[in-house]
Backbone bond lengths (Angstrom), bond angles and torsions (degrees), N, CA, C in turn:
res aa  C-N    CA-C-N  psi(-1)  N-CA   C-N-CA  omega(-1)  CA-C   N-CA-C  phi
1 X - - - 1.457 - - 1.521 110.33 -
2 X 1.215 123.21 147.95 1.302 130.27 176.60 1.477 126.84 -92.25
3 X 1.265 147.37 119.73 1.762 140.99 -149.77 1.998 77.26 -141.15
4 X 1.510 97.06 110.45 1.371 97.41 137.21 1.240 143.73 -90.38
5 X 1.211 123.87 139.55 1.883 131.72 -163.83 1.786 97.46 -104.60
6 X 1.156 124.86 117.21 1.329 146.42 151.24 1.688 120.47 -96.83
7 X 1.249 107.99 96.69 1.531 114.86 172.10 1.483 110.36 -170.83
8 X 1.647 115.91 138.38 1.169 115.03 -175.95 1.693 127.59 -56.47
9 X 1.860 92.37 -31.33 1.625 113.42 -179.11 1.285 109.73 -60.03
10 X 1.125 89.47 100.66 2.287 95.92 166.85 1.408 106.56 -53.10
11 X 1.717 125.44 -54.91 1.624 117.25 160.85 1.542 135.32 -33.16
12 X 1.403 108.73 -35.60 1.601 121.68 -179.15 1.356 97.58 -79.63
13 X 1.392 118.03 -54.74 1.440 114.49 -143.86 1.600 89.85 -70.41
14 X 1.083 134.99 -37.33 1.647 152.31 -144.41 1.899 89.51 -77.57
15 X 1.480 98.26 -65.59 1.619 100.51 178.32 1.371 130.54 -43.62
16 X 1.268 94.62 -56.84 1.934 111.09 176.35 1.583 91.07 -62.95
17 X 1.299 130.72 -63.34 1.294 129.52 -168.93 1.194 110.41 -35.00
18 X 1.872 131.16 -61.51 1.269 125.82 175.48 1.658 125.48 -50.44
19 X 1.517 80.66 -54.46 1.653 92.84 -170.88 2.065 113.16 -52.09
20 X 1.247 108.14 -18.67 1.388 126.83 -169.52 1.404 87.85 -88.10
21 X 1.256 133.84 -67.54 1.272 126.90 -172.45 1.656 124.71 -62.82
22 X 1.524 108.69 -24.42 1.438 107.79 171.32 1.416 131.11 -78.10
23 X 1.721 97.55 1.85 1.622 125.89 171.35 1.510 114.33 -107.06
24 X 1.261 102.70 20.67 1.606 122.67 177.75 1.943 118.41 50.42
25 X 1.387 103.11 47.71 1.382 118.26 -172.47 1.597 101.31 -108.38
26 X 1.197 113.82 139.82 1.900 118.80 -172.31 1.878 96.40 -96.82
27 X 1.557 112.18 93.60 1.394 103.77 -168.16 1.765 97.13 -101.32
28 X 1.217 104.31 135.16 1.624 120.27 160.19 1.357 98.47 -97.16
29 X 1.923 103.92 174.50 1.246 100.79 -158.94 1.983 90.78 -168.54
30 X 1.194 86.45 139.13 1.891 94.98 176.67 1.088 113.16 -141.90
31 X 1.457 133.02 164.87 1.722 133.62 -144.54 1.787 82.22 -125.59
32 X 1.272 135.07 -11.78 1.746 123.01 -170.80 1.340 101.81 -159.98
33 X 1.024 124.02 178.05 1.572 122.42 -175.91 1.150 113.47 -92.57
34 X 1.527 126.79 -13.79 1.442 119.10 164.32 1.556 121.99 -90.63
35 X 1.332 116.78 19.51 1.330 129.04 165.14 1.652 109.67 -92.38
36 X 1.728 87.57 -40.54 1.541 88.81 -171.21 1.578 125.41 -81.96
37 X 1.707 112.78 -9.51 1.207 135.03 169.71 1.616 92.35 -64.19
38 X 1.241 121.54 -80.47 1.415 115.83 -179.48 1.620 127.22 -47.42
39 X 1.122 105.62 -11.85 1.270 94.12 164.39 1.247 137.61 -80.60
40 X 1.279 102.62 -36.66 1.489 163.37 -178.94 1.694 96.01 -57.69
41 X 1.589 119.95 -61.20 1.043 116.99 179.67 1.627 115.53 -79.43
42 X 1.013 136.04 11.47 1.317 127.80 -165.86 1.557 102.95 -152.64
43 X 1.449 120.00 16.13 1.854 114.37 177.74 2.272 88.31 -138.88
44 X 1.308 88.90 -173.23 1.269 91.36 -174.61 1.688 98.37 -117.80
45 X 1.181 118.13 130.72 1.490 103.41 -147.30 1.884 84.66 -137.47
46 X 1.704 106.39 131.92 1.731 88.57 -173.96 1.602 83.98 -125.83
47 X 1.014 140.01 67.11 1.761 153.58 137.55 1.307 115.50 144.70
48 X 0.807 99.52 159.18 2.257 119.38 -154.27 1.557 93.35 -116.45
49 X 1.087 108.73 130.00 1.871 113.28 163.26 1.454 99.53 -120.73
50 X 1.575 126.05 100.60 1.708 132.56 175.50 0.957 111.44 -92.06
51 X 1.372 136.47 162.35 1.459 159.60 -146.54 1.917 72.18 -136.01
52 X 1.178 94.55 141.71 1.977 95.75 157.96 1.968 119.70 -97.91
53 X 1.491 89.73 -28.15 1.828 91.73 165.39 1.024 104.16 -120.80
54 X 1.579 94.64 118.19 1.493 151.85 172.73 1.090 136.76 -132.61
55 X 1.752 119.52 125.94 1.570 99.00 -162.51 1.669 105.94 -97.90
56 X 1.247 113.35 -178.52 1.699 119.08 -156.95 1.551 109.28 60.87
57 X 1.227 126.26 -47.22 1.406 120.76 -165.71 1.616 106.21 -148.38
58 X 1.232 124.80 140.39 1.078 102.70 173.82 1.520 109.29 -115.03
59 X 1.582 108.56 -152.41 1.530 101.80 -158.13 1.793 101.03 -85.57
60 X 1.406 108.22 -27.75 1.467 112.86 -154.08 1.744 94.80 -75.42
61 X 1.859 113.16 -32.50 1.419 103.59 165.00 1.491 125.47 -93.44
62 X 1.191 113.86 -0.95 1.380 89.00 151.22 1.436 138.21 -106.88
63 X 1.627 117.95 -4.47 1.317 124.11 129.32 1.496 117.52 -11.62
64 X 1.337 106.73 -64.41 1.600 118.95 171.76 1.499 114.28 -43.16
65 X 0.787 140.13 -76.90 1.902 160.01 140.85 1.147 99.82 3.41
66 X 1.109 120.92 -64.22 1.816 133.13 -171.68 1.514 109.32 -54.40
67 X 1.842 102.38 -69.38 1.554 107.31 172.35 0.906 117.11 -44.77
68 X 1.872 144.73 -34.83 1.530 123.49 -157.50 1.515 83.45 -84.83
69 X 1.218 164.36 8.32 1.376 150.58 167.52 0.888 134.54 -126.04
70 X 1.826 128.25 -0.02 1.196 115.65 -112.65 2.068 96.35 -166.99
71 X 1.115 129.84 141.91 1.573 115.48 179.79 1.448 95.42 -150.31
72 X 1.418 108.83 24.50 1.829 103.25 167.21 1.166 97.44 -54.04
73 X 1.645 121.11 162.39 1.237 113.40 127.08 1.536 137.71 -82.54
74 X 1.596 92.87 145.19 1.322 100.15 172.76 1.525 141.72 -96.04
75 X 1.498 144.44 135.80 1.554 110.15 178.28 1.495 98.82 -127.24
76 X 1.323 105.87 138.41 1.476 127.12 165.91 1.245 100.76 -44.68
77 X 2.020 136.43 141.71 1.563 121.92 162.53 1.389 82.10 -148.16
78 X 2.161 126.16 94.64 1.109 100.58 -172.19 1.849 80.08 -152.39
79 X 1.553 101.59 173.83 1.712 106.27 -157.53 2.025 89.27 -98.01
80 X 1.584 117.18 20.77 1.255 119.66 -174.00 1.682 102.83 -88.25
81 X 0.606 104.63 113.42 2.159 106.15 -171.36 1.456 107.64 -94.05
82 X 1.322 98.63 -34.58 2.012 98.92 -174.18 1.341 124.06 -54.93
83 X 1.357 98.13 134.73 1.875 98.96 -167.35 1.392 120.77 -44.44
84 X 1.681 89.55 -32.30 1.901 100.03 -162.00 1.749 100.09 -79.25
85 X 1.295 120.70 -20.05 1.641 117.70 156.23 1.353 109.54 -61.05
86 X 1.389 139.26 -62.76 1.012 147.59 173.60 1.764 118.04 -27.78
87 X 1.510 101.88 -62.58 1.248 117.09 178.04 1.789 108.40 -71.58
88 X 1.292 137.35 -13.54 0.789 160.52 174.32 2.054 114.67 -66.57
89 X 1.399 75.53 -82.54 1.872 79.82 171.62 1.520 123.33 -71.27
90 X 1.512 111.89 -13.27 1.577 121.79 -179.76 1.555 88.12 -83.34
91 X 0.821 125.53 -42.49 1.933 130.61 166.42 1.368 123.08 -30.63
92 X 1.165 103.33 -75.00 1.676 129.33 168.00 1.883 121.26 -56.44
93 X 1.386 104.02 -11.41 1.154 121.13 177.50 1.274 116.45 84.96
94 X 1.232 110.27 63.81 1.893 118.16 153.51 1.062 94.88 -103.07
95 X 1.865 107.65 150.62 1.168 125.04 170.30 1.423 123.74 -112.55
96 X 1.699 114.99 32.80 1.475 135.33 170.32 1.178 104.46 158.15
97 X 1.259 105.63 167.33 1.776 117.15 -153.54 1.490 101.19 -160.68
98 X 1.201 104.84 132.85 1.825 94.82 -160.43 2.015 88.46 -152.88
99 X 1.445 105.65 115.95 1.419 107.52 177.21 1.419 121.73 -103.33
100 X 1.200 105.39 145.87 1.595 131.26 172.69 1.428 117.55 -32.55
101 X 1.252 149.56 138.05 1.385 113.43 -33.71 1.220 108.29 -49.00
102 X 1.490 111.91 160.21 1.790 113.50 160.85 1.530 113.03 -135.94
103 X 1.178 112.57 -174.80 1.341 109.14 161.99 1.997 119.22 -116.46
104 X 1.295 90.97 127.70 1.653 96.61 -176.01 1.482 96.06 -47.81
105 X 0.663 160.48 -55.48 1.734 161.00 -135.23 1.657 90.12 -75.72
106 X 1.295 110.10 -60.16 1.358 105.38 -152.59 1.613 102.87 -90.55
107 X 1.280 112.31 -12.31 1.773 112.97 157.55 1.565 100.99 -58.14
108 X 1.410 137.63 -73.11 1.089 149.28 -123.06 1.718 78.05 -100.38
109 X 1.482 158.37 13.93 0.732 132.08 168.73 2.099 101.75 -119.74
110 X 1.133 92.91 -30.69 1.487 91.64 156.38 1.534 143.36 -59.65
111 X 1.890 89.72 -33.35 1.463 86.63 168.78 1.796 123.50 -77.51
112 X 1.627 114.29 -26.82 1.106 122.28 139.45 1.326 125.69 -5.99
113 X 1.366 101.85 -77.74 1.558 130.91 -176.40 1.486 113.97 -45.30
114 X 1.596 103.48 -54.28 1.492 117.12 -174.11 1.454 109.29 -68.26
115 X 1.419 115.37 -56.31 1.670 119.62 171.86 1.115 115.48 -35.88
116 X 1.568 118.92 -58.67 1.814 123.37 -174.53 1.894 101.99 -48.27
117 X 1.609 101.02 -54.89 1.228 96.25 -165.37 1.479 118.36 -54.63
118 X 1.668 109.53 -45.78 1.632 115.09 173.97 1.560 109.49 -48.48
119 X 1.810 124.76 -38.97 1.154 93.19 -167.44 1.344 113.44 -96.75
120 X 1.332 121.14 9.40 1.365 124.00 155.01 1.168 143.87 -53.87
121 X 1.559 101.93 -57.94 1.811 134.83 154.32 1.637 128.37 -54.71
122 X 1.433 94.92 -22.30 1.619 105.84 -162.27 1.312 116.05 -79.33
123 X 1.463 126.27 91.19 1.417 120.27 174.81 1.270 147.39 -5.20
124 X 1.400 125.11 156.00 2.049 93.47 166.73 1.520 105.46 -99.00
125 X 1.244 125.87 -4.31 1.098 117.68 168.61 2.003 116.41 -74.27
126 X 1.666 104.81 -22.03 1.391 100.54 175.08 1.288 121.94 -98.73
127 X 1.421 130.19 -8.62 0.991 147.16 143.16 1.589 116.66 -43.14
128 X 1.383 114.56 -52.96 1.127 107.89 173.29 1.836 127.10 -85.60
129 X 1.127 93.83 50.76 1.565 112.98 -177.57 1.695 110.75 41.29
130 X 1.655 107.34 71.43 1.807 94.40 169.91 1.388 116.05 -81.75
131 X 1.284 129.88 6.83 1.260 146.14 -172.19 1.460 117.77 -109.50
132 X 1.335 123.49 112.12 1.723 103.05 179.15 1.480 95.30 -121.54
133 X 1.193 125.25 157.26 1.349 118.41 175.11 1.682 96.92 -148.59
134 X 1.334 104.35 149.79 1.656 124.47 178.51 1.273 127.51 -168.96
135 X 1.612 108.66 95.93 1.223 124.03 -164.70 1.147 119.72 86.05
136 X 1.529 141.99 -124.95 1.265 154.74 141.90 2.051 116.32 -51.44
137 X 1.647 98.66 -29.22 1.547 96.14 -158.91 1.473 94.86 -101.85
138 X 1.418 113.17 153.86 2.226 129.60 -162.48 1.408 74.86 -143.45
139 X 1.648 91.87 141.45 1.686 115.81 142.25 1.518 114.00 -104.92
140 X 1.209 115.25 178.26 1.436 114.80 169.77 1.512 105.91 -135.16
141 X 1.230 142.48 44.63 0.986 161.81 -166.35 1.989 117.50 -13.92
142 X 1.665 89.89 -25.66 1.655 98.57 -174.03 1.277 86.02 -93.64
143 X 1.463 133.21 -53.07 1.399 121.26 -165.85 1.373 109.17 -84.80
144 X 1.579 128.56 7.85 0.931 104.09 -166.23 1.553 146.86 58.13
145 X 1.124 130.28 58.59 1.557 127.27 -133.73 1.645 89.40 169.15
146 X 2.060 96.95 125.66 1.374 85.47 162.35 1.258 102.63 -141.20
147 X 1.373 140.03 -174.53 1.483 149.60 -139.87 1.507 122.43 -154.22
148 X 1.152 128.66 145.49 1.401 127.69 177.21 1.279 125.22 -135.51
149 X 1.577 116.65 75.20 1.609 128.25 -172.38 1.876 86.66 88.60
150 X 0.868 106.49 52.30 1.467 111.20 173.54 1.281 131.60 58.96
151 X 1.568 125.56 22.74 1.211 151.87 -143.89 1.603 100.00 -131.59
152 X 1.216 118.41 104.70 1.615 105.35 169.93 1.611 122.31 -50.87
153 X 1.340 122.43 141.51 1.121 127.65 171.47 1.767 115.99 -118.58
154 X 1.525 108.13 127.52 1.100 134.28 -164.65 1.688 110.09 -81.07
155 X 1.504 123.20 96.10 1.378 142.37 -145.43 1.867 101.12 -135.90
156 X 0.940 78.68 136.87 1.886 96.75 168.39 1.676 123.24 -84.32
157 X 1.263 149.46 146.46 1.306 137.57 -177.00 1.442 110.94 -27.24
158 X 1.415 93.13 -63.05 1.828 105.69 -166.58 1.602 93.90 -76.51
159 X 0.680 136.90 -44.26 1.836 106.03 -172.00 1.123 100.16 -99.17
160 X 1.459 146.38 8.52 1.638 115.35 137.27 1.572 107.05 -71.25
161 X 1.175 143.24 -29.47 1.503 151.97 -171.10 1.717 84.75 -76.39
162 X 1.226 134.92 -46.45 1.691 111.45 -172.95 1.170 86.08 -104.58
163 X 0.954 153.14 20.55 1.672 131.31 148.80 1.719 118.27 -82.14
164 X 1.572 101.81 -22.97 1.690 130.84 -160.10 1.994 73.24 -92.73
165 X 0.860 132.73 -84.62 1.724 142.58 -176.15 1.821 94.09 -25.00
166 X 1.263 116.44 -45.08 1.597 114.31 -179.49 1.533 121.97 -55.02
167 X 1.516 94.10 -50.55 1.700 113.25 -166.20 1.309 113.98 -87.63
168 X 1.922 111.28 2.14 1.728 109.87 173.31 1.312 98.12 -114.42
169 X 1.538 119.95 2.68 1.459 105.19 167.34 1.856 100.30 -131.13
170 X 1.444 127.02 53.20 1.227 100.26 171.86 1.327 151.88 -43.84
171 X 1.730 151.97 134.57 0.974 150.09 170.37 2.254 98.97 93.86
172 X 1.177 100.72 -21.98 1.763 99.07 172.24 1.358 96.03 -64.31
173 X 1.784 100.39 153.71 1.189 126.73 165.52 1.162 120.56 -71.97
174 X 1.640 146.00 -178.51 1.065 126.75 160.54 1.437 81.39 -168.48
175 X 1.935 114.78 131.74 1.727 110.91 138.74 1.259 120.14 -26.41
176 X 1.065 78.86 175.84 2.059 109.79 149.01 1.341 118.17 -78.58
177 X 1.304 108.95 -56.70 1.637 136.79 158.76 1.595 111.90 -34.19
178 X 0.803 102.35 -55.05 1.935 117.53 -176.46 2.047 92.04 -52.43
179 X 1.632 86.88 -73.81 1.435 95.40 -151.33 1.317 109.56 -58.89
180 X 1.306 131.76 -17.09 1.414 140.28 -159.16 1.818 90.36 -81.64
181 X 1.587 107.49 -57.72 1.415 109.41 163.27 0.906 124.31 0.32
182 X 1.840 92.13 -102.39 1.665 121.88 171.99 1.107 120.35 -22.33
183 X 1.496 108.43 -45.64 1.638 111.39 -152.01 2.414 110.34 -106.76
184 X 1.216 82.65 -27.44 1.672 95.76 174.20 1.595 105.00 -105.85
185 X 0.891 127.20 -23.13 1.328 145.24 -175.53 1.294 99.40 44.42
186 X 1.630 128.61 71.96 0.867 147.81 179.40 1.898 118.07 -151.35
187 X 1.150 103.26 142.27 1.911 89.48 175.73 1.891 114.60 -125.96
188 X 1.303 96.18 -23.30 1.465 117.22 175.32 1.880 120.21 -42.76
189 X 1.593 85.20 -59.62 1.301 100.25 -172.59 1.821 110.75 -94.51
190 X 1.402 116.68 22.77 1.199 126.48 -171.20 1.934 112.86 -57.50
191 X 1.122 95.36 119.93 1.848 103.88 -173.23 2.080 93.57 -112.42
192 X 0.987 100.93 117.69 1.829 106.31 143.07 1.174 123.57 -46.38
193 X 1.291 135.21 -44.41 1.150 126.28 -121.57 1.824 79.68 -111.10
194 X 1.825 116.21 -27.90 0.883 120.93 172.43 1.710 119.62 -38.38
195 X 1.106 109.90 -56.06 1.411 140.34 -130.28 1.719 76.12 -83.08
196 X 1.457 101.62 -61.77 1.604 114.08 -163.13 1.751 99.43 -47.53
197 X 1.251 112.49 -67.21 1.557 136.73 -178.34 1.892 95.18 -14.05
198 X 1.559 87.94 -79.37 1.981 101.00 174.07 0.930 121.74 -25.96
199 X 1.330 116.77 -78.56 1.312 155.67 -170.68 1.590 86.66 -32.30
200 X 1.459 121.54 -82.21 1.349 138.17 169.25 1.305 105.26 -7.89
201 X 1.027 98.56 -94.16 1.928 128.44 -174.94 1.226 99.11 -33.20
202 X 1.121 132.20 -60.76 1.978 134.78 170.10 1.497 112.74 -41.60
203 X 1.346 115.43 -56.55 0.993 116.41 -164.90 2.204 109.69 -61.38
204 X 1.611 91.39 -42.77 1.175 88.90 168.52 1.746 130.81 -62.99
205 X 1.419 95.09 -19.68 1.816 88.11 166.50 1.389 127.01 -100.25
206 X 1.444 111.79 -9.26 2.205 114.44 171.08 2.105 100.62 -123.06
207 X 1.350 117.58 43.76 1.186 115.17 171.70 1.722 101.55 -141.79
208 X 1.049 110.94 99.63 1.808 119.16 159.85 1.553 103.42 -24.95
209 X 1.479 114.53 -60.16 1.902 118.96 174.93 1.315 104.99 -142.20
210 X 1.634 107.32 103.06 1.557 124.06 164.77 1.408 108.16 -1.76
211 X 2.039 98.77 -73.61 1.709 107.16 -177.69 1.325 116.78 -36.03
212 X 1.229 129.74 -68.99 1.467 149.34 -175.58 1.597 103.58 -29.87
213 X 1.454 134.75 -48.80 1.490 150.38 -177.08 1.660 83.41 41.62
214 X 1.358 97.89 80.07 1.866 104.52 158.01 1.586 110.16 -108.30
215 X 1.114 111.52 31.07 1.732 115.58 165.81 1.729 94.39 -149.55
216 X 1.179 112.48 -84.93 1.919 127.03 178.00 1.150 121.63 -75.33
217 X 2.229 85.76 91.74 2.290 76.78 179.67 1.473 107.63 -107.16
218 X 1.337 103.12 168.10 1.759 99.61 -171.43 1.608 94.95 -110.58
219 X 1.233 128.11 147.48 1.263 145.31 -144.17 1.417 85.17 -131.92
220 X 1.020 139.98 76.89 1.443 147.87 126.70 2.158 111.32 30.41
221 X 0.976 93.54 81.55 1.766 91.33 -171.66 0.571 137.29 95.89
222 X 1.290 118.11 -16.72 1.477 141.91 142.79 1.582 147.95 -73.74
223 X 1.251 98.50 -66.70 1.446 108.91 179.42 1.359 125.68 173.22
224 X 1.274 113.35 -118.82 1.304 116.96 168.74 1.492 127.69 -168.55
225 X 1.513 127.50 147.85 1.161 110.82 -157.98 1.709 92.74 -150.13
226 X 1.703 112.86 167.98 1.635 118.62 -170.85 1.852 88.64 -109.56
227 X 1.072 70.05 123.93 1.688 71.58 173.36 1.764 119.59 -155.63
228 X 1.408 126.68 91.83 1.440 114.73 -140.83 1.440 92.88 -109.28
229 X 1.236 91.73 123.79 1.816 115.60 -176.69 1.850 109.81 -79.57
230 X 1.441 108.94 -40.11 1.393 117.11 -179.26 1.266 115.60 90.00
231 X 1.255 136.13 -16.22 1.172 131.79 162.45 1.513 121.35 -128.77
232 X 1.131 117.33 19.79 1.715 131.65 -179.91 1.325 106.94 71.19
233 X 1.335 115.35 27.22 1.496 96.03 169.16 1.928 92.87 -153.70
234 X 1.275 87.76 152.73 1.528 121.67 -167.18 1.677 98.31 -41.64
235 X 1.384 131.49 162.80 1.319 118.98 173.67 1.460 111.12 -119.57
């Protein structure tokens, strides 16, 4: 299972990091909360341990981030003691909160704790990933419905269906030909001009500037592919 670590402390993160791995857990790890959002959006991650001071982002907003998509559990691991923090992140949806100093034993037995419970509780519909997230942009796969920095975005059958075709194959290429497939499930009646039209129209609802293609880039002779750079430019 995978436990991401959010905390600025290279000492904390390093400790929990071992101690997590010598209990045979695959731990990632980020120095601020906008590392850990990105990580977060692009690995398969089954509970978060946040620091709440954090710089760029902190824990209580990206807690936030997590919930609109998301039913890992989470646990608070931060040197903030005050109830009204406490009552705060148990708010926002943490499901334990454990302050600085601590004892590794009783971290590493909580997260235990939390896992059993998720896979007890955990649906088969959430189990089977109704949630996709990449980058800034979430589907909701049962409701149908997808989002941009947590913001619904206003989509047509076919380009939520080729936007949904993007986010189960990130960074793949795809024709025109392909996607028309996938998405009309048809090859006979295959139009370009279709493909382009969509393509368009999408871009104008999960791209800050169409031009920029910081989610949907078009591959020159090819096709087109999701590939989110984060700052509009190529990496």
């Amino acid at each position: 299972m995978n436990i991401l670590i959010a905390d600025d402390e290279n000492d904390i993160r390093n400790l929990v990091k071992l101690s997590l791995e010598e209990n045979g857990f695959t731990v990632l790890t980020a120095q601020n909360g906008k590392e850990a959002w990105e990580i977060f959006s692009s690995r398969d991650v089954h509970l978060a341990i946040l620091d709440v001071m954090m710089p760029i982002m902190d824990g209580f907003n990206l807690l936030r981030k997590i919930r609109e998509c998301s039913t890992i559990p989470v646990i608070f691991l931060t040197a903030r003691a005050d109830d009204m923090d406490k009552v705060l992140g148990l708010g926002l949806g943490a499901d334990d909160y454990l302050v600085k100093p601590f004892s590794i034993a009783e971290l590493i037995a909580r997260v235990g704790a939390q896992l059993r419970r998720s896979n007890e509780y955990q649906s088969p519909k959430e189990s089977s990933g109704a949630c996709i997230t990449y980058g800034d942009l979430a589907i909701d796969k049962e409701k149908c419905c997808a989002f941009k920095g947590g913001k619904p975005i206003e989509l047509g059958a076919k380009e939520y269906k080729l936007l949904l075709h993007f986010m189960e194959h990130p960074e793949k290429v795809f024709t025109k030909r392909q996607l028309y497939q996938a998405v009309w499930d048809e090859d006979y009646y295959f139009d370009d001009n279709t493909i382009m039209v969509h393509i368009s129209r999408i871009r104008n609802r999960i791209e800050d500037d169409p031009q920029d293609q910081k989610y949907l880039k078009t591959i020159r002779g090819i096709g087109y592919k999701l590939h989110y750079t984060g700052n509009g430019h190529e990496k």
